[in-house]
MMTF fields as JSON, N, C-alpha, C and O atoms, coordinates in Angstrom:
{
  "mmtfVersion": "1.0.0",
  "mmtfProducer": "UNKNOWN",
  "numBonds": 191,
  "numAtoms": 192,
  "numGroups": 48,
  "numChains": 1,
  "numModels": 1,
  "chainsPerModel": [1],
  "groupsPerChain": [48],
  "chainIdList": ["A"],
  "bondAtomList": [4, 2, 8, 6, 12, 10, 16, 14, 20, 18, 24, 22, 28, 26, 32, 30, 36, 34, 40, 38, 44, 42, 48, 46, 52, 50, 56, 54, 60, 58, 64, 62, 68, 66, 72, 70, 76, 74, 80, 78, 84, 82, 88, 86, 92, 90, 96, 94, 100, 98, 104, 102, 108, 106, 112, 110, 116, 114, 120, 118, 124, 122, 128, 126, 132, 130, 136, 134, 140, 138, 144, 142, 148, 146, 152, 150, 156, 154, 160, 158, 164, 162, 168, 166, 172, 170, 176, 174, 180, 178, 184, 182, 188, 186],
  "bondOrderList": [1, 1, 1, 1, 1, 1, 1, 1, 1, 1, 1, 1, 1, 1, 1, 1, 1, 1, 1, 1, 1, 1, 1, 1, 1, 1, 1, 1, 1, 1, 1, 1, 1, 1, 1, 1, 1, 1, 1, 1, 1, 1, 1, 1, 1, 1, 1],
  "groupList": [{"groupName": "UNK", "atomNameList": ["N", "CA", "C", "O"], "elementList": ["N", "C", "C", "O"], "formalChargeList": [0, 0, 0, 0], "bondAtomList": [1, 0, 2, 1, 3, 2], "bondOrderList": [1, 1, 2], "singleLetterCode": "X", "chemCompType": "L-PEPTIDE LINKING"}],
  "groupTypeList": [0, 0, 0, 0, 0, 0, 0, 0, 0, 0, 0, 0, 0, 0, 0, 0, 0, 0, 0, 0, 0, 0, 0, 0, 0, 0, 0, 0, 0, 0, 0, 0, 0, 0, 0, 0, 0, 0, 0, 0, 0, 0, 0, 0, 0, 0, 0, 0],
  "groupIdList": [1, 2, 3, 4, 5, 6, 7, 8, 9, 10, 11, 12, 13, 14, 15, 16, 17, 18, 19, 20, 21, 22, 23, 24, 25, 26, 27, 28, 29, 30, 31, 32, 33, 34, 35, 36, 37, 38, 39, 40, 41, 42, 43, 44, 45, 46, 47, 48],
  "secStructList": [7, 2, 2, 2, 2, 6, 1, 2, 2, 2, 2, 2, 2, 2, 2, 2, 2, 2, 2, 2, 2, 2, 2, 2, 2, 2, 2, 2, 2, 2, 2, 2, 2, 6, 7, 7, 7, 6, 6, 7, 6, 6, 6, 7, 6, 6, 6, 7],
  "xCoordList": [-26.023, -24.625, -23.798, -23.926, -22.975, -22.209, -21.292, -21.754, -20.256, -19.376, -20.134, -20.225, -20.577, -21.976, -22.471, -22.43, -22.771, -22.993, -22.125, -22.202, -21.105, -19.412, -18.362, -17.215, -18.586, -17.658, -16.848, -15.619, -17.771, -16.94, -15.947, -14.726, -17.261, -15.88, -14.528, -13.606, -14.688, -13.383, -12.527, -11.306, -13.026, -12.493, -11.649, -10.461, -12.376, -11.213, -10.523, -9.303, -11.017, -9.858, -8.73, -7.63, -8.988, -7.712, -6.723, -5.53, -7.35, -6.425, -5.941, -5.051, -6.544, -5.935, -4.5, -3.329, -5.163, -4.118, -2.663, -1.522, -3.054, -1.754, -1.065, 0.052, -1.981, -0.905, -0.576, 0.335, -0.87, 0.057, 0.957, 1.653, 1.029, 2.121, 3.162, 4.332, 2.955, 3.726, 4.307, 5.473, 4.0, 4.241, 5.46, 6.602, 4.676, 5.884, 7.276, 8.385, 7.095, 7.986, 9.102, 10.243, 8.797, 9.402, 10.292, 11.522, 9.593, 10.514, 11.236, 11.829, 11.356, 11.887, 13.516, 14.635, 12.622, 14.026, 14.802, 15.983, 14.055, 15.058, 15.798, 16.86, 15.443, 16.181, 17.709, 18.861, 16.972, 17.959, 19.152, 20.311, 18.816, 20.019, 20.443, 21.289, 20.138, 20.848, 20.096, 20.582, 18.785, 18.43, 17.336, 16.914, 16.904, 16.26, 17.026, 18.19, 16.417, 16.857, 17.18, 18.197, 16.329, 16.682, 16.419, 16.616, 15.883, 15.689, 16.925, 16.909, 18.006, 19.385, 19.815, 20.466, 19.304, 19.26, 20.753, 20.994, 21.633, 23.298, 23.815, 24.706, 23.07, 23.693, 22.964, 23.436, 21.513, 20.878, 20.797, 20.33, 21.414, 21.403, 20.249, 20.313, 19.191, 17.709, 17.982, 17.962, 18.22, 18.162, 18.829, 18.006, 19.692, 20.742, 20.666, 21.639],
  "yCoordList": [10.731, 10.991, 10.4, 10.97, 9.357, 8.852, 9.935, 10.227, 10.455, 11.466, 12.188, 11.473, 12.927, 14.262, 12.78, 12.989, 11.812, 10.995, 10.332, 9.951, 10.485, 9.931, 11.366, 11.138, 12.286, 13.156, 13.059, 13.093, 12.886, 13.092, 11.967, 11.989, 10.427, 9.628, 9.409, 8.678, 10.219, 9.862, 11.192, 11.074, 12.395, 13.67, 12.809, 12.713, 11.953, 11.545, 10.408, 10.46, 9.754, 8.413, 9.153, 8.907, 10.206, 11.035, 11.79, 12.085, 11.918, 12.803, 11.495, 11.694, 10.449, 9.242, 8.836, 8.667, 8.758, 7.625, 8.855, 8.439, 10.667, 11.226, 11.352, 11.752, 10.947, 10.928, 9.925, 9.847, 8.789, 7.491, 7.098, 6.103, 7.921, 8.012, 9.029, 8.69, 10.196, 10.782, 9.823, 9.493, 9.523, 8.782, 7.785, 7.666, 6.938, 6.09, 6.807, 6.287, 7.819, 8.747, 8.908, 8.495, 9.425, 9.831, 8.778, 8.758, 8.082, 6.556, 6.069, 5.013, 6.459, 5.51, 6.552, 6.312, 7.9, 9.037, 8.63, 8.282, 8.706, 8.758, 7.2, 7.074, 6.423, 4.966, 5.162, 4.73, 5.989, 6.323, 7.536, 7.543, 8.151, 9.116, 8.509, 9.2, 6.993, 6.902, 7.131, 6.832, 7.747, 8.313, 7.229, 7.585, 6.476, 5.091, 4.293, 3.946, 4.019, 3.073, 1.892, 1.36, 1.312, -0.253, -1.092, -2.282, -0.739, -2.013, -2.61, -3.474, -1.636, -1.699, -0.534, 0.426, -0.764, 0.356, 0.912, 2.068, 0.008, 0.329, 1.257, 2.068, 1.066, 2.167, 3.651, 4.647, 3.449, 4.466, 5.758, 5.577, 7.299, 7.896, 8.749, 9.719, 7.978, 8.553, 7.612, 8.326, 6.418, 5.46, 6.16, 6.281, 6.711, 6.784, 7.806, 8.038],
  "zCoordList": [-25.557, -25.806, -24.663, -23.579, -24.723, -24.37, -23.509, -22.406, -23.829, -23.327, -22.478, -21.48, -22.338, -21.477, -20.3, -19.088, -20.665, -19.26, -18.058, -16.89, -19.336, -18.123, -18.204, -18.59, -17.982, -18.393, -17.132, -17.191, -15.494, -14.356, -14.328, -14.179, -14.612, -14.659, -15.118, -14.758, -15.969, -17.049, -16.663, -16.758, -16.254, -15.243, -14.645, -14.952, -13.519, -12.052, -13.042, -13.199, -13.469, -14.211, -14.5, -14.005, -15.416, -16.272, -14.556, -14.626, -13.538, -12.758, -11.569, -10.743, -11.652, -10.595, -11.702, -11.361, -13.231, -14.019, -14.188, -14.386, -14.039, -14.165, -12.398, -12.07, -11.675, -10.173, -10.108, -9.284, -10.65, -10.941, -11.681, -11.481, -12.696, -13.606, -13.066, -13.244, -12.449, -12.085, -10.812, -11.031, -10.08, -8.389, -8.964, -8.518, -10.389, -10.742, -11.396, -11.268, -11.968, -12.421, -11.286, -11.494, -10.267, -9.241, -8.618, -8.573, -8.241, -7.561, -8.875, -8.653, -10.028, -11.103, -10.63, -10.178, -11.145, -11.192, -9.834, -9.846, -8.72, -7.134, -7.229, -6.619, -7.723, -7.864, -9.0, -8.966, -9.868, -10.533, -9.969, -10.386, -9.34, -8.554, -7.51, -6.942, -6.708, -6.113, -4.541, -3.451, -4.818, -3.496, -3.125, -2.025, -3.38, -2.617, -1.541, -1.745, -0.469, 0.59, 0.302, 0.746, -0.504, -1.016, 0.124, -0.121, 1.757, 2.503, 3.632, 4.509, 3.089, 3.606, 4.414, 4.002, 5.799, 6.715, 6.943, 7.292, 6.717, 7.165, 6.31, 6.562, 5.032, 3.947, 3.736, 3.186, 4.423, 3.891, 5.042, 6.167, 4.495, 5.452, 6.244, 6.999, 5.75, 6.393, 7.512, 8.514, 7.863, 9.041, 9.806, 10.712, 10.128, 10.721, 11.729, 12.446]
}
């Protein structure tokens, strides 16, 4: 049986591929509010 011999692998695949989807989630949303640095230290008020 196929499944019963990879069950762990496909365990961690399924929990790497949802902290990567979430990680991209996050930087999509904070780009979208405005709260990303962009690389532009003069504007961003974490530099400062």
């Amino acid at each position: 049986m196929i499944m019963g011999e990879h069950m762990s692998t496909i365990v961690v695949l399924a929990v790497i591929a949802a902290a990567t989807v979430m990680a991209i989630r996050s930087i999509v949303r904070n780009r979208k509010n405005g709260k990303s640095c962009g690389g532009d230290c003069g504007h961003c008020d974490g530099c400062r």
